[in-house]
C-alpha positions in Angstrom: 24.9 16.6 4.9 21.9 14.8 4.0 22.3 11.2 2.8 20.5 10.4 0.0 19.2 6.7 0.1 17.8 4.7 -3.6 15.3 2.7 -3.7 11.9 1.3 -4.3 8.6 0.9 -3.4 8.4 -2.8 -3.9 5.5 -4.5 -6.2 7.6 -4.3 -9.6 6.6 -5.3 -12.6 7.1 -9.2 -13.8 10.0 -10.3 -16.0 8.4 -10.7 -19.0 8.8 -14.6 -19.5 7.0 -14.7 -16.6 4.0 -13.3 -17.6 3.4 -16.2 -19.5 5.1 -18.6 -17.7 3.2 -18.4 -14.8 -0.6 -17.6 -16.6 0.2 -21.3 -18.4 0.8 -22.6 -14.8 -1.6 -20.8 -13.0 -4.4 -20.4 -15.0 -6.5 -17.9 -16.6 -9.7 -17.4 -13.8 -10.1 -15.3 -11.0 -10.1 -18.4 -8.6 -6.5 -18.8 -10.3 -4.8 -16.4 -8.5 -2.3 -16.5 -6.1 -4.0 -17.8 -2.8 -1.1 -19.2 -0.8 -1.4 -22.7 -1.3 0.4 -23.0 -5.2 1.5 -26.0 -6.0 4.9 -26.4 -6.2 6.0 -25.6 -9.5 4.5 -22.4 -9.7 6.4 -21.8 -5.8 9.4 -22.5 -7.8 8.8 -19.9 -10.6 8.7 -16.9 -8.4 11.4 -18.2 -6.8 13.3 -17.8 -9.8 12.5 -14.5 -10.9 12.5 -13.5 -7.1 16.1 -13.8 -7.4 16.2 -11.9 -11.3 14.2 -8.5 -9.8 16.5 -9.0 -6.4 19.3 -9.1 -9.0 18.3 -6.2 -11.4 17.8 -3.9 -7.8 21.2 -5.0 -6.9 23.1 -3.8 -10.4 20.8 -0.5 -10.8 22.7 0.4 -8.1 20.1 1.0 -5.2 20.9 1.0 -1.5 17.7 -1.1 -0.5 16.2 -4.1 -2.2 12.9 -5.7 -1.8 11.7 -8.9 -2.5 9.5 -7.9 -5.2 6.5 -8.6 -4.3 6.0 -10.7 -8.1 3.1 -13.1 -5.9 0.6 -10.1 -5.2 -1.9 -10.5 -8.0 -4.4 -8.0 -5.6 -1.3 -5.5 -5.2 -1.9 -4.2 -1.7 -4.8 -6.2 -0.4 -2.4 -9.3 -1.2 -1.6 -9.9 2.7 -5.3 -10.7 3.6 -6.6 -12.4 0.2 -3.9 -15.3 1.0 -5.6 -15.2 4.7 -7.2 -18.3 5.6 -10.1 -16.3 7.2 -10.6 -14.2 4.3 -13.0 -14.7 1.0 -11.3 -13.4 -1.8 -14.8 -13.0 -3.7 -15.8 -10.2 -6.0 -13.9 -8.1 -8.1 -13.1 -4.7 -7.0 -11.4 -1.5 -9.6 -8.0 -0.7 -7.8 -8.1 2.8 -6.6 -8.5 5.2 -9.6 -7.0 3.1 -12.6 -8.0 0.0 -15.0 -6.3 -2.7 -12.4 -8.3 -5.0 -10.5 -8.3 -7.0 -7.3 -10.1 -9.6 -5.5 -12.4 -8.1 -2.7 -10.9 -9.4 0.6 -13.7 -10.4 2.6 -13.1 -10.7 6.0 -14.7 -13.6 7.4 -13.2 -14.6 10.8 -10.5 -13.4 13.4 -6.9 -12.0 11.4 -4.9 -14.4 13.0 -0.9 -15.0 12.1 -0.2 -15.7 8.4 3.3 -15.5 8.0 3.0 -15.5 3.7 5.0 -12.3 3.4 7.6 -13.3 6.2 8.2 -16.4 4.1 8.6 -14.2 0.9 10.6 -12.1 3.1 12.6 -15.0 4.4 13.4 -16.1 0.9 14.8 -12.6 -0.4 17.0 -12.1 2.8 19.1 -15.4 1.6 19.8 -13.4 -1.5 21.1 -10.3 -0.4 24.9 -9.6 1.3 23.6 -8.0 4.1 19.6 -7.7 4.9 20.0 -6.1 8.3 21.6 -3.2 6.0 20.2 -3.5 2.5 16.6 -5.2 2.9 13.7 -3.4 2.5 10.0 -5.4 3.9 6.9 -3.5 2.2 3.2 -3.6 3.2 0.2 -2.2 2.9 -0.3 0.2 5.5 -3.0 -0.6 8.1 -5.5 2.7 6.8 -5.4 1.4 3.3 -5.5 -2.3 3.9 -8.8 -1.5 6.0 -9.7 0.6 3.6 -9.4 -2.0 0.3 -11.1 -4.6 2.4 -14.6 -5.4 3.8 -15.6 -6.8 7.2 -17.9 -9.6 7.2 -16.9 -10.9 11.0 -16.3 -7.6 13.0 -19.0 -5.5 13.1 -17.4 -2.6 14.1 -15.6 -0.1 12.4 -12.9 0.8 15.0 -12.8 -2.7 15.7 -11.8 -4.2 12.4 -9.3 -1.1 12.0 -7.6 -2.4 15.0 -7.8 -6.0 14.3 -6.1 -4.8 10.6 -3.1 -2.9 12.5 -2.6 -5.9 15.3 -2.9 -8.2 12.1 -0.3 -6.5 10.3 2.1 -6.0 13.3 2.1 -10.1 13.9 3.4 -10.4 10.4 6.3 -7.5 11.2 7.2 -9.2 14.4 8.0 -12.5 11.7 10.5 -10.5 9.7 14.0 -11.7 9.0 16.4 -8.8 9.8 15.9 -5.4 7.6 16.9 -2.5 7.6 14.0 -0.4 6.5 9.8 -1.3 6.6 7.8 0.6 4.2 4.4 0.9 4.4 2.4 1.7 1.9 -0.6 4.3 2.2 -2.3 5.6 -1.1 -5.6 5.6 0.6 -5.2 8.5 3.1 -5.1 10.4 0.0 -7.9 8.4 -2.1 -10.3 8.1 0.4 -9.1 10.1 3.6 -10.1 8.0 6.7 -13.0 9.8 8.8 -13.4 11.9 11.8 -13.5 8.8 14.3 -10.7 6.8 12.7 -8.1 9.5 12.0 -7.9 9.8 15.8 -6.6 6.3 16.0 -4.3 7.1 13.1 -1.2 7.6 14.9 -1.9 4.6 17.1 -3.1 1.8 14.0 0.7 3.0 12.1 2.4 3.0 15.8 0.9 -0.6 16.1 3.0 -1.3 13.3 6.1 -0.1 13.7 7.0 -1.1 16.8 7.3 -4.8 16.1 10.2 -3.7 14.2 13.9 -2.6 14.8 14.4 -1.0 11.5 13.3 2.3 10.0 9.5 2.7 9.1 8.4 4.9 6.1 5.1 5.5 5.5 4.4 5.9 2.2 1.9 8.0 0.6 0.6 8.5 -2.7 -1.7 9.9 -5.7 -1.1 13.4 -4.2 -1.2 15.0 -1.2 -2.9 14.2 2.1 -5.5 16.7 3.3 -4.3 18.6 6.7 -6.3 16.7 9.2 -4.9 13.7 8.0 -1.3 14.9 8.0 -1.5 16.3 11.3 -2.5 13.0 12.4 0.0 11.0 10.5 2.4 13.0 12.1 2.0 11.8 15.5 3.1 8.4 14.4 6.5 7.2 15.6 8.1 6.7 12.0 11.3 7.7 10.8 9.5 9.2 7.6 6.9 9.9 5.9 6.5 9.6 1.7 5.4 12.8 -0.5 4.7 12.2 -3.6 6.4 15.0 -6.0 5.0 13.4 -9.2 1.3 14.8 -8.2 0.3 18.1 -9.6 -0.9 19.1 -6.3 2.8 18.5 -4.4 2.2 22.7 -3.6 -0.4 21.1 -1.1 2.1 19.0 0.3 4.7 21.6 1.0 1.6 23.4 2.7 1.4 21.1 5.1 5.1 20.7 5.8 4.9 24.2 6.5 2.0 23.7 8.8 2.6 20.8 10.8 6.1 20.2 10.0 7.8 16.7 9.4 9.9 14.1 10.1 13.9 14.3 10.2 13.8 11.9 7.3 11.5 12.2 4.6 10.6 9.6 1.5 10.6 11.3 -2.1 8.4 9.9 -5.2 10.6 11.7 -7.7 9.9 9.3 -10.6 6.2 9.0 -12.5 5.6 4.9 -11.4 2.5 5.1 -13.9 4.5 6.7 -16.8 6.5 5.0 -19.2 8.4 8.3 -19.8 11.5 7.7 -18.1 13.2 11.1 -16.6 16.6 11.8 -16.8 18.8 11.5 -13.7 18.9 15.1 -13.8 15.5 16.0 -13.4 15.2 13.2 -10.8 18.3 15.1 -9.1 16.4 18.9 -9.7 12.9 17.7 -8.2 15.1 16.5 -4.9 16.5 19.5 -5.0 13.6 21.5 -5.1 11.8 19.9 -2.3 14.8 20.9 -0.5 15.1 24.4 -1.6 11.1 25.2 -0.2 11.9 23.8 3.1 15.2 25.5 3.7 14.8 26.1 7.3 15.0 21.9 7.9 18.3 20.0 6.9 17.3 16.2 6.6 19.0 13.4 7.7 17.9 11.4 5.2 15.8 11.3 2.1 14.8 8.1 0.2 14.2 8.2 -3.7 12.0 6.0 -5.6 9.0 6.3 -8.0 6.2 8.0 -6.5 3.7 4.6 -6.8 4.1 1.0 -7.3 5.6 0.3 -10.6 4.2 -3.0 -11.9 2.3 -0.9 -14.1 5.4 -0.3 -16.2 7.4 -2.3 -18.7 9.9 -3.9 -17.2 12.5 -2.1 -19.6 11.3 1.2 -18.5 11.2 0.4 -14.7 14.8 -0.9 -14.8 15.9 2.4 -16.5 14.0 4.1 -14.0 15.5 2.3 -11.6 19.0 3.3 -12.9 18.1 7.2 -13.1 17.0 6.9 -9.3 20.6 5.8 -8.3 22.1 8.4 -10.3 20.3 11.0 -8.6 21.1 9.4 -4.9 25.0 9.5 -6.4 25.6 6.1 -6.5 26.4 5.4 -10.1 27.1 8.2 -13.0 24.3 10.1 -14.2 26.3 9.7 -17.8 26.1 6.3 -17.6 22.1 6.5 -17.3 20.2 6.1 -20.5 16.9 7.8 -20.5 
């Protein structure tokens, strides 16, 4: 019987106070933005609606919570542009929509942060259990090379490692958690090329082994091509993310059939772009048909979520997104769920 796990991929959408809340405190310029050195009282406002998304997670009825991720004004380059080696300088479009982020510039050695292990730190005091309910989320190390620019290394392969050795010392400051997603939209956007896909396996390995929990790697904005796939696959994860939202997701199953995959597998069964919310139900027959094409392989596990990061929603519309997820993993009625 495969279990059927809710959740999220992390970087939701602010509460709406906080929108202003935190422009008033912050600021209104690009050096305004979250560096990880805010004063005080603007610490204290995430804090607050920290706990509020923790909380909304928590009565959706999902089976992992993340912290959020509320601080990451550059969305998935956030972990370097708070670096103290890094030049958060220029402004750079965000893969293929109108958001924005600062252009992590790397200017000396990726040494230990420790800014998402403190934000990790802080959402582990407000769950029951984190060892079994917390989910850590960051950029994967492909697409964190891949939104960033090397101004110290010199060398491709070299600054791909330094990313993936970067990112484990941050894993290896975790709290307890149960599952580490990584997030890895650009393996689709801008597929890595013939010299760094053979250290795919080995940057995403890098990874997850500072970590005792299970590791999903998360993919996005349609399907990977097959070289990239059959790298991917070599990784020692417990998953790997499809995103069933794509019109391409035939692709997908192609390479499934192809290559194979993992004994657990990572859905994106709800639009994380669209304010259209879907019904439990159709969340529920999309499942189902992944399933149904791949009836040869029983999973262990499959984890539900939107397909992206859903900050670019209303927050109204993300929570009943939310809701609609956790009807389709069974945990609350799919009657209950407005849509």
């Amino acid at each position: 019987m495969t279990e059927r796990v809710a959740t999220t991929t992390g970087l939701l959408p602010l509460p709406d106070p906080a929108k202003e809340e935190l422009s008033d405190l912050k600021g209104h310029q690009k050096h305004d933005l979250i560096s990880g050195t805010e004063r005080e009282e603007i610490a204290s406002a995430y804090a607050e609606y920290r706990r509020e998304v923790i909380g909304d997670q928590q009565s959706a009825g999902l089976d992992r919570i993340t912290e959020g991720q509320l601080r990451w004004d550059d969305m998935l380059a956030h972990p370097l542009t708070t670096h103290d080696n890094v030049d958060p300088n220029g402004i750079v479009r965000y893969y293929d929509n109108n958001n924005f982020y600062r252009d992590p510039q790397v200017r000396g050695d990726l040494d230990f942060s420790g800014d998402v292990a403190d934000e990790l730190n802080a959402a582990a005091d407000l769950v029951d259990d984190p060892a079994e309910s917390l989910q850590a989320v960051l950029p994967g190390p492909y697409s964190l090379f891949d939104l960033a620019t090397d101004e110290h290394y010199g060398d491709e392969a070299e600054f791909f490692g330094a990313i993936a050795d970067f990112l484990a010392g941050e894993v290896d400051a975790f709290p307890a958690h149960k599952t580490l997603t990584l997030h890895e939209p650009s393996l689709v956007e801008n597929p890595p090329n013939e010299d760094l896909v053979e250290r795919l396996a080995e940057a995403v390995d890098t990874v997850a082994d500072e970590t005792d929990a299970d590791v999903v790697v998360h993919t996005y904005f349609g399907a990977l091509d097959e070289t990239t796939y059959a790298h991917l696959m070599d990784a020692d994860v417990e998953a790997l993310g499809f995103d069933l939202v794509a019109g391409d997701r035939e692709d997908t199953l192609s390479n499934i059939t192809e290559f194979g995959t993992k004994d657990a597998a990572a859905l994106g069964i709800a639009d994380g772009q669209n304010t259209l919310v879907e019904s439990a139900d159709t969340l529920d027959e999309r499942v189902e048909w992944f399933e149904d094409q791949i009836p040869v392989q029983e999973f262990d596990r499959l984890y539900l979520s939107t397909n992206t990061e859903p900050f670019y929603l209303p927050v109204n519309k993300h929570l009943a997104k939310l809701e609609a997820i956790a009807a389709a993993a069974g945990n609350v009625d799919a009657e209950e769920v407005t849509a």
